[in-house]
C-alpha positions as CSV (number, residue, x, y, z in Angstrom):
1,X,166.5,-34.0,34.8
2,X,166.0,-30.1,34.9
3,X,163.2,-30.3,37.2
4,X,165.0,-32.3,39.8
5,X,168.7,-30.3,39.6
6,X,166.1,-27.0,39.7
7,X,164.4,-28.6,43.3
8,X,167.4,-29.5,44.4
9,X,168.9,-25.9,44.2
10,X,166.1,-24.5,46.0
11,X,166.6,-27.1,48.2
12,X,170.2,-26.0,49.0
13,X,169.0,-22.1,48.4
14,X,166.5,-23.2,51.2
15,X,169.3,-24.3,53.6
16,X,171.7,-22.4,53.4
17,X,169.4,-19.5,54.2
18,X,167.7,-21.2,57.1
19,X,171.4,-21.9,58.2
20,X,172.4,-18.0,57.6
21,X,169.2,-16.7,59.3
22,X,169.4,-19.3,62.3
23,X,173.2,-18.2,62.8
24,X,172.7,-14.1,62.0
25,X,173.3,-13.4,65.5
26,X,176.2,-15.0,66.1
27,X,178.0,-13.4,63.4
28,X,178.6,-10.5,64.1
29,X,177.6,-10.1,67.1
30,X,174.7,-7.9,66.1
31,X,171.1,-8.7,67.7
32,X,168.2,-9.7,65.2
33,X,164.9,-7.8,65.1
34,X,163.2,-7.4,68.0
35,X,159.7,-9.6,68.5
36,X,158.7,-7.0,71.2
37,X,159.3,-3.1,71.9
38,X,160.5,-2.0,75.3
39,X,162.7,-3.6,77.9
40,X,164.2,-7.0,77.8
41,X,166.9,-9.5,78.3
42,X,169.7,-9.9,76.4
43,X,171.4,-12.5,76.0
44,X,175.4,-12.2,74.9
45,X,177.6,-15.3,74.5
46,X,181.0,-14.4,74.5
47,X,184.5,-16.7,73.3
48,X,187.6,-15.0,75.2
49,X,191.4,-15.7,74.4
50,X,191.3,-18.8,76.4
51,X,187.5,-20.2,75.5
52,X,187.3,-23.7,75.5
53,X,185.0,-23.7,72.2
54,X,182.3,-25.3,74.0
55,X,179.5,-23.3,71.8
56,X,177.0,-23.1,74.5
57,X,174.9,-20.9,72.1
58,X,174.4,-22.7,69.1
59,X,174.3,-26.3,70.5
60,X,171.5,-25.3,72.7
61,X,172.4,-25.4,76.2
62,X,172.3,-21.3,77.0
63,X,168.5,-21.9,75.6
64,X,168.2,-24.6,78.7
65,X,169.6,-22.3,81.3
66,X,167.3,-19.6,80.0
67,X,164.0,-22.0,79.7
68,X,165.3,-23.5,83.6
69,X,165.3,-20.3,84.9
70,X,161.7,-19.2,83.9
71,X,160.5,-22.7,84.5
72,X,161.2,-21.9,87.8
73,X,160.3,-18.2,88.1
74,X,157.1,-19.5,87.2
75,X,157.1,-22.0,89.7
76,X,158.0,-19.2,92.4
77,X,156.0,-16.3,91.2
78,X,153.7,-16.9,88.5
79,X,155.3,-14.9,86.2
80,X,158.4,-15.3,83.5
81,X,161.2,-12.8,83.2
82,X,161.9,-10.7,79.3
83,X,164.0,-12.2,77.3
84,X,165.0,-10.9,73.8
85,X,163.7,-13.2,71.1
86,X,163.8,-12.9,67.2
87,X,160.5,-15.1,66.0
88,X,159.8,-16.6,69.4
89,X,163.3,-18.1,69.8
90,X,165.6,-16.9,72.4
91,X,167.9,-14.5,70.5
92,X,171.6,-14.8,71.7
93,X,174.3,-12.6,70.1
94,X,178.0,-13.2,69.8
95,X,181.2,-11.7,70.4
96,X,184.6,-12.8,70.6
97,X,187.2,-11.0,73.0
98,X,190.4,-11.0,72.3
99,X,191.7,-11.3,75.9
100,X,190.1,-12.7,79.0
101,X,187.6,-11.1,80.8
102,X,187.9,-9.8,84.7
103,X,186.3,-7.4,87.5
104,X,188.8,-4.3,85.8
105,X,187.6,-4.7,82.1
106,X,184.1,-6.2,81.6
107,X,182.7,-2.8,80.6
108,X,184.6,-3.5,77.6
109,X,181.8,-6.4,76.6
110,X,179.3,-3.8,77.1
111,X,180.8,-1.0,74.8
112,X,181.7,-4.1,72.3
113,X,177.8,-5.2,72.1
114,X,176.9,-1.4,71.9
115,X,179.3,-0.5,69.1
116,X,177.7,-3.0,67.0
117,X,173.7,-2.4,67.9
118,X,174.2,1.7,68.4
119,X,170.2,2.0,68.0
120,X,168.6,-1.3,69.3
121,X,170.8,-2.0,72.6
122,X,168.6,0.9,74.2
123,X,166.3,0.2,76.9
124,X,168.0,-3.3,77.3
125,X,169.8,-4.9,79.8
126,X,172.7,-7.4,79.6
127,X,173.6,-10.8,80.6
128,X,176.8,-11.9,79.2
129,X,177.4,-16.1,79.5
130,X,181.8,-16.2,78.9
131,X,183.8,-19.2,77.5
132,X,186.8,-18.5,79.5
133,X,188.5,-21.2,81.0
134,X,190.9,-18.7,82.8
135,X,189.7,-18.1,86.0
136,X,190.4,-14.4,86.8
137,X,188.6,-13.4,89.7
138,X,186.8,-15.3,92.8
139,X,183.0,-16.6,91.5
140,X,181.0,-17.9,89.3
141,X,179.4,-14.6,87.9
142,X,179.2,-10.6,89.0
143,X,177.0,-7.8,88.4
144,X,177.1,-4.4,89.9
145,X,174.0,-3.8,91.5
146,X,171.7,-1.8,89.4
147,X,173.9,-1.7,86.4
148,X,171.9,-3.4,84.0
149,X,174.3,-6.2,83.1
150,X,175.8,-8.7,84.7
151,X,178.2,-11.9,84.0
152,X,178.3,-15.4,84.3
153,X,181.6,-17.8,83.6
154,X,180.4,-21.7,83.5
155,X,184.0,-22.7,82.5
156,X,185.8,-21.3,85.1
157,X,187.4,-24.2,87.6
158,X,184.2,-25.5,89.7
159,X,181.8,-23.4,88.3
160,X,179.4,-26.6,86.8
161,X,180.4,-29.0,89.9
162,X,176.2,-29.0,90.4
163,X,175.6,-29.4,86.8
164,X,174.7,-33.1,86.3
165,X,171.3,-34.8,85.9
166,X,169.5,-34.7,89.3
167,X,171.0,-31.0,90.7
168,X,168.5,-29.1,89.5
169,X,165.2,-31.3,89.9
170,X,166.7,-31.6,93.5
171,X,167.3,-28.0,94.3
172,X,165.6,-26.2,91.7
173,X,167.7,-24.8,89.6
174,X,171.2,-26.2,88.3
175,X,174.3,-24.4,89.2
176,X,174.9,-21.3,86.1
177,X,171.4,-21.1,85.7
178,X,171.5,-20.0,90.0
179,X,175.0,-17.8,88.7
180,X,172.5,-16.4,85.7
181,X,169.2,-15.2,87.4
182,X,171.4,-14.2,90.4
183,X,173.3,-12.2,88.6
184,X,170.4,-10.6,86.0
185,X,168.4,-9.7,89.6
186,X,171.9,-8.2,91.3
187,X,171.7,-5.8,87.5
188,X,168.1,-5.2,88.2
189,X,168.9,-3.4,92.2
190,X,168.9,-6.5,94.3
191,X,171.6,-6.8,97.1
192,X,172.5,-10.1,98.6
193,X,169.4,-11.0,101.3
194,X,170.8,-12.6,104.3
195,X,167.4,-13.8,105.6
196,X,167.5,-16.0,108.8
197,X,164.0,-17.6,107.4
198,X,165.9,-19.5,104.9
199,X,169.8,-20.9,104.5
200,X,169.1,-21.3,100.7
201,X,167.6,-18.2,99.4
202,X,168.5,-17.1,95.5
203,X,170.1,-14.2,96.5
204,X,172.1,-15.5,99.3
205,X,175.8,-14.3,99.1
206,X,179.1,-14.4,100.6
207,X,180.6,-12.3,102.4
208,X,177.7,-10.9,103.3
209,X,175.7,-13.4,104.9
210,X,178.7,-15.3,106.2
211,X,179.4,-11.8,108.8
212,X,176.0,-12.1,109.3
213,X,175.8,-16.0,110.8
214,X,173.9,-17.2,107.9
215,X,175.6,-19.9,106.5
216,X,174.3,-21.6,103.1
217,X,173.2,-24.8,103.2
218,X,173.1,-26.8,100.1
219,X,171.4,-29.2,101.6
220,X,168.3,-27.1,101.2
221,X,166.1,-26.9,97.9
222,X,166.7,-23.1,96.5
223,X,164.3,-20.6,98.1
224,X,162.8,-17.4,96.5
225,X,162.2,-14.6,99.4
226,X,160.3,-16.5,101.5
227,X,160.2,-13.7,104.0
228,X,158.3,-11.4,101.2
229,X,160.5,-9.0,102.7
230,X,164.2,-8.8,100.4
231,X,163.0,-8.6,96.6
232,X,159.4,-10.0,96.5
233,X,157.1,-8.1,97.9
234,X,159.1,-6.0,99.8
235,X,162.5,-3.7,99.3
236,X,165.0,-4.7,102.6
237,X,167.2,-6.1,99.6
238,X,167.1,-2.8,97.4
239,X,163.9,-3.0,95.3
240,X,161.0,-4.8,95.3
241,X,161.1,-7.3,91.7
242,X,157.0,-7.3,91.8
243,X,157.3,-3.8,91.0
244,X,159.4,-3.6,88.4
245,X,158.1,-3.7,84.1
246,X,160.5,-6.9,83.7
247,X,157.8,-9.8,83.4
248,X,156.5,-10.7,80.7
249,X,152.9,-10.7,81.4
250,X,153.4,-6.9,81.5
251,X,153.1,-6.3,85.4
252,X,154.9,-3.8,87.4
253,X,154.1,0.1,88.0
254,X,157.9,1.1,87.7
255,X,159.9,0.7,84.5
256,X,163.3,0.0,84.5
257,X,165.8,2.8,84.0
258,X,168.8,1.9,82.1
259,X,171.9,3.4,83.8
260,X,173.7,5.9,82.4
261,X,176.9,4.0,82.3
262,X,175.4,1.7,80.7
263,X,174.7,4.2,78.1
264,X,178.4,4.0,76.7
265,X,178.5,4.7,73.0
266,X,176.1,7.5,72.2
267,X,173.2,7.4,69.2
268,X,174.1,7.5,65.9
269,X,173.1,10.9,64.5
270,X,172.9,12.8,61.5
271,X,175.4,15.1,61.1
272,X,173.8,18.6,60.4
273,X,175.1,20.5,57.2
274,X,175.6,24.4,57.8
275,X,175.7,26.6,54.8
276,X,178.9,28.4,54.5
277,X,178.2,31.9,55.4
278,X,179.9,35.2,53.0
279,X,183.0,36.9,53.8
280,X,184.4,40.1,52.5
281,X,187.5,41.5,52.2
282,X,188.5,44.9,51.0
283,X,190.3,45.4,47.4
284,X,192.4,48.6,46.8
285,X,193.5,49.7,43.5
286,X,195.6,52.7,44.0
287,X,193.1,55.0,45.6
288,X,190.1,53.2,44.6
289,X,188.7,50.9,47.5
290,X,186.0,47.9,46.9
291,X,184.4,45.7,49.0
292,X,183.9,42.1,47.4
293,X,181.5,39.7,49.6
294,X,181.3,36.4,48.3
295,X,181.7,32.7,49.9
296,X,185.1,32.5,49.0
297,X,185.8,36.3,47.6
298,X,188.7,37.2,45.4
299,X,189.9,40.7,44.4
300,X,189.5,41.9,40.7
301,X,192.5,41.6,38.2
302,X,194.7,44.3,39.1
303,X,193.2,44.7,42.3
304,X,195.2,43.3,45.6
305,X,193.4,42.9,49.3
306,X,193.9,45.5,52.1
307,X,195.2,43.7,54.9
């Protein structure tokens, strides 16, 4: 009987530290050990004031976007993007706002992930996926281009109309994983490409492309550059992808320089001790003088200092 309570303690034991080390990141937010030095993806889910608990991060579906996306990268390119992982599983950290997120305080999420990783977040670059169901601003997702992070809201109002079985076999990718990769190449440099070749291309964007009489059609299965002229290949877009050190096959001449913005909260460093140094004062006694040098120096009995 005191073998089998014995197994099933380690049993539990067993659990309930698989459980802890399969839910570290979430809780608190800080990012697990690092499978692989240098730059890479991270991944940040984020529950805002109005969230509609839909836990995209434990229950898998984050993961799907992710493995969609370099599925299809693959597909396009023959490469796969960086993504952070802790043991060859996608690492995705956590944080929980207490607001809702817009275009005037997202750097927030940034200085909130940093605060909590002040040694590891170097050298990375952000993708926040939101639970917000308040829709604060126009789209889907934002980056500013070259920031090294970017956004993506798949509970906002209309923001998952394309994500149903049969979207993304059709056009390539489903809807938030377009909004994601978008997004993650807008962080990386990449300006919307209006490119007559192609009504569909991943980096088409409004108003942009509108002005320009390029009008998307959905109709059309998502392109990637086929020009070789935007982002692939070529730099009419802002930079050229191919060149960049963000595959995972270790390609690319040019790494990736962080920001400095995105360098909000500083290293943590040791504070250096410096020895106090000697003072001295003069002590008078009548007409006898003395000078007493000491770290904290006090006059003699009888003495009093000379001011």
């Amino acid at each position: 009987m005191q073998g089998f309570r014995r197994i099933v303690f380690l049993t539990v034991a067993v659990f309930l530290f698989a459980s802890f080390r399969a839910n570290a990141a979430q809780d608190p937010g800080t990012s697990l050990t690092d499978d692989k030095k240098g730059h890479q993806i991270q991944v940040v889910y984020v529950e805002t004031q109005s969230s509609a608990g839909s836990n995209y991060h434990t229950n898998g579906r984050v993961k799907q976007y992710i493995s969609q996306i370099q599925s299809w990268l693959k597909t396009k390119t023959g490469k796969e993007l960086i993504f952070d992982t802790y043991q060859g599983q996608l690492d995705i950290a956590y944080l929980k706002y207490e607001g809702n997120i817009d275009m005037k305080n997202d750097e927030d999420l940034v200085r909130m992930y940093q605060k909590l990783n002040p040694t590891n977040y170097l050298g990375k670059s952000l993708i926040f996926v939101i639970d917000q169901k308040l829709a604060t601003d126009t789209g889907c997702g934002w980056s500013q281009v070259g920031s090294g992070w970017s956004l993506a809201l798949p509970n906002w109002p209309g923001c998952m109309d394309e994500d149903e079985p049969g979207i993304a076999e059709f056009l390539g990718l489903n809807s938030i994983a377009h909004v994601i990769v978008h997004e993650i190449f807008h962080s990386y440099g990449v300006k919307h490409a209006c490119d007559s070749t192609t009504t569909n291309d991943l980096m088409h964007g409004e108003p942009e492309c509108a002005a320009a009489g390029i009008v998307k059609d959905y109709a059309e299965k998502t392109t990637f550059d086929k020009s070789g002229l935007n982002y692939w290949g070529g730099n009419k877009a802002g930079v050229d992808l191919k060149t960049l050190r963000i595959w995972s096959d270790g390609s690319g001449t040019t790494e990736f320089a962080i920001p400095a913005n995105l360098q909000i909260v500083p290293l943590v460093t040791t504070p250096t001790t410096v020895a106090p140094t000697n003072q001295t004062i003069n002590c008078t006694k009548g007409k006898v003088s003395k000078l007493i040098s000491a770290k904290n120096p006090k006059c003699p009995k009888g003495f009093k200092i000379k001011i």
